[in-house]
Structure formats: C-alpha cells, structure tokens
VEXFI-330638 format. One record per residue (C-alpha): residue number from 0; residue in one letter; x, y, z. Coordinates in steps of 0.5 Angstrom, whole numbers, padded with zeros to 4 digits. Last residue first. Layout:
# VEXFI-330638
{NUM; 'A'; {X; Y; Z}}
...
This chain:
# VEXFI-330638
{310; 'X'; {-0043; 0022; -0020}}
{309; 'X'; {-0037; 0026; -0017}}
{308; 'X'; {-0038; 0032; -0018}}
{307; 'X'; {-0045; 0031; -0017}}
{306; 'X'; {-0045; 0029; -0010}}
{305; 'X'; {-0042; 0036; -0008}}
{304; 'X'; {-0048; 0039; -0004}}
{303; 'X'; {-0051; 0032; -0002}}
{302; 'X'; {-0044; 0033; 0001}}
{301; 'X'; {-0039; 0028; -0001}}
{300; 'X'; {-0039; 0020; 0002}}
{299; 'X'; {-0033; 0016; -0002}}
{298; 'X'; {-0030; 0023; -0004}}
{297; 'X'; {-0024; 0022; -0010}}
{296; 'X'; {-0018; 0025; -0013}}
{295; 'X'; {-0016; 0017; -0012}}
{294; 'X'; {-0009; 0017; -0007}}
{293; 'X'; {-0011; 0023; -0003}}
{292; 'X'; {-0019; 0024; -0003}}
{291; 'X'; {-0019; 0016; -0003}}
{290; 'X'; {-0015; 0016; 0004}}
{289; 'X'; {-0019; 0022; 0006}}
{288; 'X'; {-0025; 0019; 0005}}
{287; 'X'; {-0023; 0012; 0009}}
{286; 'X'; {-0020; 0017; 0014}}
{285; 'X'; {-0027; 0020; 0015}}
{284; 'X'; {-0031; 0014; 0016}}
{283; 'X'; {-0026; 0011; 0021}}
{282; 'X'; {-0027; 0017; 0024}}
{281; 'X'; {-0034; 0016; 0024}}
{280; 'X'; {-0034; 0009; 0026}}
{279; 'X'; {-0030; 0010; 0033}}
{278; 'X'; {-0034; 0016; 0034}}
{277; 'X'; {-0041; 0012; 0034}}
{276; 'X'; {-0037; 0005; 0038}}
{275; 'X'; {-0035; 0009; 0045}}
{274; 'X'; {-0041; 0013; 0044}}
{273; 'X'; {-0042; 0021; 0043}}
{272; 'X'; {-0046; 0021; 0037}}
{271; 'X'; {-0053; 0024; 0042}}
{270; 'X'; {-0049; 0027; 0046}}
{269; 'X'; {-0050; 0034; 0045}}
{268; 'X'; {-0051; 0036; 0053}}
{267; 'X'; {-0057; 0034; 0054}}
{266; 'X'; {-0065; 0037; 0058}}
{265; 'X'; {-0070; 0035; 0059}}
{264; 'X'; {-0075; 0039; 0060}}
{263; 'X'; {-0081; 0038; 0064}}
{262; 'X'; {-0080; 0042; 0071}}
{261; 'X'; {-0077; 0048; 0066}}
{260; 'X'; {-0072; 0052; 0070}}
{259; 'X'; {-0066; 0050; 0065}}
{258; 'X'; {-0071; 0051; 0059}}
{257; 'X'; {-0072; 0058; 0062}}
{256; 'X'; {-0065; 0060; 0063}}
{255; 'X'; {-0064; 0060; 0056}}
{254; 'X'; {-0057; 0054; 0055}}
{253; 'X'; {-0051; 0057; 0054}}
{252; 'X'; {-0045; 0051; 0051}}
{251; 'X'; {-0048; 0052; 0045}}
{250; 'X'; {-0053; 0059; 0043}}
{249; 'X'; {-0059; 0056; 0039}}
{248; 'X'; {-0059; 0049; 0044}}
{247; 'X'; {-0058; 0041; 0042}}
{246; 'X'; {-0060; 0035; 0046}}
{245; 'X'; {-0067; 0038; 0047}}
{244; 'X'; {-0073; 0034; 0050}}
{243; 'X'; {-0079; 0039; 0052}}
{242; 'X'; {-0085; 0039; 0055}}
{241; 'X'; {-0093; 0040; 0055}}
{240; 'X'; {-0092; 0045; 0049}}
{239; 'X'; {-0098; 0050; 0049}}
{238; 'X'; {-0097; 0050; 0056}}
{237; 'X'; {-0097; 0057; 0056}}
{236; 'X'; {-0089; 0056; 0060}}
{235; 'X'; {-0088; 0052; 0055}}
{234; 'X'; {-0090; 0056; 0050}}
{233; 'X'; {-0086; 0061; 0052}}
{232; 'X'; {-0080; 0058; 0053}}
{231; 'X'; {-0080; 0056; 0045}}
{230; 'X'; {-0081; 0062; 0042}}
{229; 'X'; {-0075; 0065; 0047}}
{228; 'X'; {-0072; 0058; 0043}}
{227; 'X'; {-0073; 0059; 0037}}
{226; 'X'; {-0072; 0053; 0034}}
{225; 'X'; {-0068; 0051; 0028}}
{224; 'X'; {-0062; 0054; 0032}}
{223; 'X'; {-0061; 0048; 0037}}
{222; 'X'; {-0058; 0044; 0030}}
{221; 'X'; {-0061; 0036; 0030}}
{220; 'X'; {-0063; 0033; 0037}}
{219; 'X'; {-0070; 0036; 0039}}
{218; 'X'; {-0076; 0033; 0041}}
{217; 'X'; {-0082; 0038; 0042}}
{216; 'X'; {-0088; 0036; 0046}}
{215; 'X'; {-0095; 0038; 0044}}
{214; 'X'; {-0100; 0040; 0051}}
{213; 'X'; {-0105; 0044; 0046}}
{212; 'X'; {-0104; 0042; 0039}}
{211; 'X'; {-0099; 0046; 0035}}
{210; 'X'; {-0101; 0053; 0030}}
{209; 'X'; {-0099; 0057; 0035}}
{208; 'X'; {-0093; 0054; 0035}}
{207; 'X'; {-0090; 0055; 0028}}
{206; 'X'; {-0092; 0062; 0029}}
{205; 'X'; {-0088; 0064; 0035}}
{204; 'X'; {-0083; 0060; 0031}}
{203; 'X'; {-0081; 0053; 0029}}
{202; 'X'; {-0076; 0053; 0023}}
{201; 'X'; {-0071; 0059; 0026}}
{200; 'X'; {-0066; 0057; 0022}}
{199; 'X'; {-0069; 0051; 0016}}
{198; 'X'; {-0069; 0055; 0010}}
{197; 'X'; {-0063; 0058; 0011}}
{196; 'X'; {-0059; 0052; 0013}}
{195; 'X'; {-0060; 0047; 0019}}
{194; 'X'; {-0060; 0039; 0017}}
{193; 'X'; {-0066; 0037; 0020}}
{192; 'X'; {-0069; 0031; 0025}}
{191; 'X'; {-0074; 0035; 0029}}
{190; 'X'; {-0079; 0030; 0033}}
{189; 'X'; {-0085; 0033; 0034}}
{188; 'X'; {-0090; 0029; 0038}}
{187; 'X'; {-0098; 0029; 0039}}
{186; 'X'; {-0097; 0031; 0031}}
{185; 'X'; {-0104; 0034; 0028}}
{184; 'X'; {-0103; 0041; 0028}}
{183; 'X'; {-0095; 0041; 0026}}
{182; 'X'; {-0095; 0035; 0022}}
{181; 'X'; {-0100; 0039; 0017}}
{180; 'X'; {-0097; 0045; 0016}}
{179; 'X'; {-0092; 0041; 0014}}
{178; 'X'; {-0096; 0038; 0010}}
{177; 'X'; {-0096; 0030; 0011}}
{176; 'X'; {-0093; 0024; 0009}}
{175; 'X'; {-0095; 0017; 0013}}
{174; 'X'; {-0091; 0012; 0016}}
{173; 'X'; {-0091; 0005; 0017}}
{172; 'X'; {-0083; 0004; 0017}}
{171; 'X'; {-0083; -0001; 0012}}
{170; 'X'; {-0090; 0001; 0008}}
{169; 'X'; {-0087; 0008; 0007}}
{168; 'X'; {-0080; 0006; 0004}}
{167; 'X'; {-0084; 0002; -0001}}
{166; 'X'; {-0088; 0007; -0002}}
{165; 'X'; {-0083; 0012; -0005}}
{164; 'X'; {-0080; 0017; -0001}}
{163; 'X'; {-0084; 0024; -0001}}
{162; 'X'; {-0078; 0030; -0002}}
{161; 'X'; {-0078; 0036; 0002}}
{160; 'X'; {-0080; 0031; 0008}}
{159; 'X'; {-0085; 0031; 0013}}
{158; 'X'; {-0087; 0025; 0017}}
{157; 'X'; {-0092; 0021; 0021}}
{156; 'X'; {-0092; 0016; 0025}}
{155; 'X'; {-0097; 0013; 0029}}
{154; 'X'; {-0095; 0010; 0037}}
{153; 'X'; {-0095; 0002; 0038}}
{152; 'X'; {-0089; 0003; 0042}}
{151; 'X'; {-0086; -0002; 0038}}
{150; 'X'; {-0086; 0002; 0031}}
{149; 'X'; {-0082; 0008; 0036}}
{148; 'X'; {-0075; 0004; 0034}}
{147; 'X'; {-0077; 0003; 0027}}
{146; 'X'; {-0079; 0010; 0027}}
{145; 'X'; {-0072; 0013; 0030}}
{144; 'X'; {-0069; 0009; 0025}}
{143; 'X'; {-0072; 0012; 0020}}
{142; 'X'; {-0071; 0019; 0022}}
{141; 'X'; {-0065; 0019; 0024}}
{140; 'X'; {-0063; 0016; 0016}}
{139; 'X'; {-0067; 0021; 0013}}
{138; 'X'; {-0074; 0023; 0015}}
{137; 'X'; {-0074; 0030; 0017}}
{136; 'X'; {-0079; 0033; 0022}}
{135; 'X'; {-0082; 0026; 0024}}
{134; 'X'; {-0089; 0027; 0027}}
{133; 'X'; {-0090; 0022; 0032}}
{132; 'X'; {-0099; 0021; 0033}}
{131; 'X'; {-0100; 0018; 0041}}
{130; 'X'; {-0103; 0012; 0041}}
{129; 'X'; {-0098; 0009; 0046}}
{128; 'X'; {-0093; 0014; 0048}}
{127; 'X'; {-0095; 0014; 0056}}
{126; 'X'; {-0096; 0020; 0060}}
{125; 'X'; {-0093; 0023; 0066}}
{124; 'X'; {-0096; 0024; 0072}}
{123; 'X'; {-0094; 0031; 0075}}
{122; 'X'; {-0090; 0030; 0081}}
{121; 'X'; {-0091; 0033; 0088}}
{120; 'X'; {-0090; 0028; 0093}}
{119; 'X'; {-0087; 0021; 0088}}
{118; 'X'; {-0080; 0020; 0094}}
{117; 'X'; {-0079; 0027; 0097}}
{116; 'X'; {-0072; 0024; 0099}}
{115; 'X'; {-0069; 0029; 0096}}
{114; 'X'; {-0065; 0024; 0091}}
{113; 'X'; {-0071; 0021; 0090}}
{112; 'X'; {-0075; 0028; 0088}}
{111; 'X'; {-0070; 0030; 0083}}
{110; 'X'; {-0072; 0023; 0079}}
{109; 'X'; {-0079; 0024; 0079}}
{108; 'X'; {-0078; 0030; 0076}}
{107; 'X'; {-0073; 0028; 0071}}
{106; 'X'; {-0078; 0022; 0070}}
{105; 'X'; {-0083; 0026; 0066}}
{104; 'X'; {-0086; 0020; 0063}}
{103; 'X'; {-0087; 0025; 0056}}
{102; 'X'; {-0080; 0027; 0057}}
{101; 'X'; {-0077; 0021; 0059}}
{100; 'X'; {-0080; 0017; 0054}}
{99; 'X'; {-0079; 0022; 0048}}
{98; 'X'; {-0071; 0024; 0050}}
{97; 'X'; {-0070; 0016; 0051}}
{96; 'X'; {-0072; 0015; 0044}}
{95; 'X'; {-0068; 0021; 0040}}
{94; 'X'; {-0062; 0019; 0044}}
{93; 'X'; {-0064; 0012; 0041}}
{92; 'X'; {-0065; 0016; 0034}}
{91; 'X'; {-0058; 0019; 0035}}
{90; 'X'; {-0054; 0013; 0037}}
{89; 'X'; {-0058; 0010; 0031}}
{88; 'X'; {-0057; 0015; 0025}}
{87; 'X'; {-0050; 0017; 0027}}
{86; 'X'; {-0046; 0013; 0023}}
{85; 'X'; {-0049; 0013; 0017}}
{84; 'X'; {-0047; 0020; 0014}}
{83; 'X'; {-0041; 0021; 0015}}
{82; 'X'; {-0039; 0028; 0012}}
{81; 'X'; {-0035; 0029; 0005}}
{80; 'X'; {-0032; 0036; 0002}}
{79; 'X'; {-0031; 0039; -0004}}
{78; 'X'; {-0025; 0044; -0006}}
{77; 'X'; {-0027; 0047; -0012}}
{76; 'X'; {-0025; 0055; -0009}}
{75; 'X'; {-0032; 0057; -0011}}
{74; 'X'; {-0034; 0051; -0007}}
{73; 'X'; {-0031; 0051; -0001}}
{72; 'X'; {-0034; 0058; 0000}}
{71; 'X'; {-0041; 0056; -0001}}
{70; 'X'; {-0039; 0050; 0003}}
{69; 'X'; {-0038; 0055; 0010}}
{68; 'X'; {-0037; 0049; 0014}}
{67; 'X'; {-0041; 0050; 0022}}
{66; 'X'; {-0047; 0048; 0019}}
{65; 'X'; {-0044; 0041; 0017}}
{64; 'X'; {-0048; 0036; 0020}}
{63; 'X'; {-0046; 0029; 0020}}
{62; 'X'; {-0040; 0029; 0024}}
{61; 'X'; {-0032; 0028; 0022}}
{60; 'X'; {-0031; 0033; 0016}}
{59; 'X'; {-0027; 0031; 0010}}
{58; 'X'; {-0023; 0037; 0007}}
{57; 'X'; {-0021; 0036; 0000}}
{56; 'X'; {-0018; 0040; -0005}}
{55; 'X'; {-0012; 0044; -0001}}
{54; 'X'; {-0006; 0046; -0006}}
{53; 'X'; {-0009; 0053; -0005}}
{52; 'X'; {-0007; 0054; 0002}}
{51; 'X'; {-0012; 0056; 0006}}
{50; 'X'; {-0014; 0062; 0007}}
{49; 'X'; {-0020; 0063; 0004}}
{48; 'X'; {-0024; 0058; 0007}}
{47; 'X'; {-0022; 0061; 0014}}
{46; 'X'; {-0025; 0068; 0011}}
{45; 'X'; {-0031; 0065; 0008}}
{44; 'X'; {-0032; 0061; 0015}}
{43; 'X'; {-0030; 0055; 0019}}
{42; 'X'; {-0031; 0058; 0025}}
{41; 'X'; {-0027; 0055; 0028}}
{40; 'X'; {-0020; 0054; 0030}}
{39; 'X'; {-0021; 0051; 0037}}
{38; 'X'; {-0029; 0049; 0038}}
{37; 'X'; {-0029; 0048; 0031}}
{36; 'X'; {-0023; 0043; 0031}}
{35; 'X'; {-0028; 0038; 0036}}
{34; 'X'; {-0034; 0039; 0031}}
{33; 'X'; {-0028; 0035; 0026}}
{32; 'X'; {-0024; 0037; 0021}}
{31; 'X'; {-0019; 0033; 0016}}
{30; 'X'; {-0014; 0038; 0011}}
{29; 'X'; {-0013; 0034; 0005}}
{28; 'X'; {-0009; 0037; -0001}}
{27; 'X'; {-0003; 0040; 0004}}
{26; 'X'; {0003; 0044; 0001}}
{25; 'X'; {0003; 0050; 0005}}
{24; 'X'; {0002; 0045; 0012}}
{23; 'X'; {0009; 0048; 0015}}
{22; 'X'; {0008; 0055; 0012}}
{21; 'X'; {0002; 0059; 0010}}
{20; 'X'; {-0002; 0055; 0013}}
{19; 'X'; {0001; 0055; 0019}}
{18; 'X'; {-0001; 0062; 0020}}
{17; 'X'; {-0007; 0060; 0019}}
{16; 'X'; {-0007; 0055; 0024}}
{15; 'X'; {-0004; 0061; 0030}}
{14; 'X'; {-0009; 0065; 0028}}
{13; 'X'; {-0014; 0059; 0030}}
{12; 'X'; {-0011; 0058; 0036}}
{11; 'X'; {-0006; 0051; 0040}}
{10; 'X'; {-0003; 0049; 0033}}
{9; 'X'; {0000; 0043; 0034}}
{8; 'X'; {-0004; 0040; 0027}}
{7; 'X'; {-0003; 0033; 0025}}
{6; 'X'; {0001; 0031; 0019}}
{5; 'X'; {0000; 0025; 0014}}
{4; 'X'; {0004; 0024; 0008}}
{3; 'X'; {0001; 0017; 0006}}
{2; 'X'; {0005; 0011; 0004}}
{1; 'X'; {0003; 0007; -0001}}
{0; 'X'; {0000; 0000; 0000}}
C-alpha cells in the first residue's frame, strides 16, 4: 500500500493554524476537521476557507452535519467535501427515543424527588407513547431509525419531507406523508431531524407553535438554531408544548435559562453520536474518504451539495 504523508496539526489558535497554513502545512491536499476542531479553529467560515493553501482540494469532515462549514465557499475555491452519513442514524434515534420517553413519562421530576427523599409527592403524571401520533421532521437516516425504533410503542408515525419517499420506503417504516402544516397541527409529538441552513434557521417559530396542538411535546437532536428558543419557552410556560427533550441549543454551550428551569424539560449536552462505538466508526468513515481523496481525487461519502461531482 503506498505510504501516506499525514501531518496533525499542533496549532494551539485559529491565528496560530493559518499561519501555519502558509508554512508548515502549505502543501497539503486534504485537510480532516471534526465539530472538535470547530471549537478551537472555528468557524470554519468564507475567511477561513479563503486562506487555506491553495494545494487544498478536499476537506473530510467528521460529523453528519456541516453547518459550521461554509460550503458556498469550499466550492468557489473547487475544494469539495465528505461527512459521515450513516454512523450517527442509531446513537441519535435511541437519543431521540430515551428524550421522548423521559419527556413524556416525566422521569426527570421523579428523578430530582428520589434524591431528596421527596419520593413521588408533587410529580405531575406523565404520559404514555402508546396511541400517540409521532410526527418525524426530516426522515432521513435519523428518522428512519427513529421509526422502526417507536413502531414498537404502537405509536402512529407520520412525517414530513422535502422530497415524498416512495411507498415501499412508507410500508417498511409505517409511515404517512404529511404538510408541514400538516404535522405541526396533528402530531402529538415532534421530532425535529434536519439539517440546519437557511431555509430550516428559526423553522418553529411563534408562528410554528400556534399552530400546534394543545400539551405537544417537542424532541430535538439535529441543530438548537432551528427552533427559536424565546418561542420555545414561551410556549412552554402557556402549555402549548407540554414538555420538551433537547439535545441540542441556539447558543451552545449557553443554555436559555427558561428551558433550564422547566420542570418538564430534559435537557442533553449534544451527545446524541458520543459513544464509544459511534466515534470509532466516523473516524473511520472520515479516514476512509481522506484516503480515497489522496490516492483517487475522489470522496466516498460528498456532501449532497457536492454529490454531482463525483457521480
């Protein structure tokens, strides 16, 4: 097997990388980024993109979503990119199922009284999943998994795509396509499961939930800045959303103190891929692209944004 120049990058501040950019890694082809780097060199923005060395054709990105990726930019300079895109579908859908059960159960309140000794006195009861209509936002890879996971709480799923799947993909997961409108006013819960871009920021709004049954509950592991959150905690503290499981925040790490002090919020520190077994396999994924980007020109897993360059 031919013998591939890796470097890892020791650059302790995003100033510190770019300049390194221009020296130590000036010639480098593919360049691996996780959600990890974008904590330390991030954003990874038009003025990022614009500096890196112009040897960079690829860049293989660690996570599912790439939000924190300016891909308008990659492409004007033709470096084209790669995520993961299987790897996460079942840590996050049984994130997804634990957020709905302990939301709807209401276990966090129980929970706290436990370890005060207060045992069940005060508690609201919660509710079961059974007969309840779980309205998938996004049924992709998540929300397929998520489906086949809930079919065995005998709840009734519906969804809601840009693009209808065929019905073969409908009868395996038992699940009916709806407006949006649609979901929104008729789903007992809401599970959110897409990518964030322009046309999804803000997605459920004041608006959005005024349109929403009475006591909804809203489940949340994709990107925090696709609900409003203000519009969030409002709702909540009308009871128009009965309770809420989050997993991810408009303003990570901050969390909007009326979600932290909502007895029926529970709330996650995005976790959802953060296993043992998930992480191995997406940098795995990842290392796989980058070695096909370096001795083939080619990604294994693009960007929907980038697929037809490779097709």
């Amino acid at each position: 097997m031919e013998r591939l120049d890796i470097q890892i990058a020791t650059s302790k501040t995003r100033e510190e990388l770019l300049v390194d950019f221009k020296k130590i890694y000036k010639d480098v082809k593919v360049i691996y980024l996780s959600l990890f780097c974008a904590k330390i060199y991030g954003p990874f923005d038009k003025d990022f993109i614009s500096q890196l060395p112009e040897s960079v054709k690829f860049i293989t990105f660690a996570m599912a979503g790439y939000d924190v990726l300016d891909v308008d930019a990659c492409t004007e300079r033709n470096i084209y990119v790669s995520h993961v895109e299987k790897m996460v579908d079942a840590p996050t859908a049984d994130t997804a199922v634990y957020l709905i059960l302990a939301t709807l159960r209401n276990t966090m309140q129980y929970h706290e009284n436990i370890r005060q000794g207060k045992w069940s006195h005060g508690v609201v009861r919660g509710n079961n999943p059974e007969g309840k209509t779980l309205g998938i936002l996004g049924m992709g890879g998540i929300g397929k998994a998520l489906a086949k996971r809930m079919r065995g709480f005998d709840v009734k799923i519906q969804y809601h795509n840009r693009n209808r799947h065929n019905m073969e993909v409908e009868k395996k997961y038992d699940a009916k396509y709806v407006s949006f409108e649609t979901l929104l006013q008729t789903s007992d819960i809401i599970f959110i499961s897409l990518p964030l871009n322009s046309t999804t920021y803000r997605l459920l709004d004041e608006q959005q939930f005024d349109m929403m049954k009475q006591g909804v509950f809203i489940i949340n592991t994709a990107r925090g800045p696709i609900i409003h959150e203000n519009a969030l905690v409002s709702a909540l503290e009308s009871g128009k959303v009965a309770g809420a499981g989050l997993d991810v925040y408009e303003k990570e790490p901050s969390i909007h103190p009326g979600l932290l002090s909502h007895p029926r919020c529970v709330l996650l520190p995005h976790i959802s891929s953060q296993t043992e077994e998930s992480l191995y396999n997406m940098d795995r994924e990842t290392m796989k692209n980058m070695e096909a980007a370096l001795l083939d020109n080619t990604l294994l897993t693009p960007i929907s944004e980038h697929k037809h360059f490779f097709q």
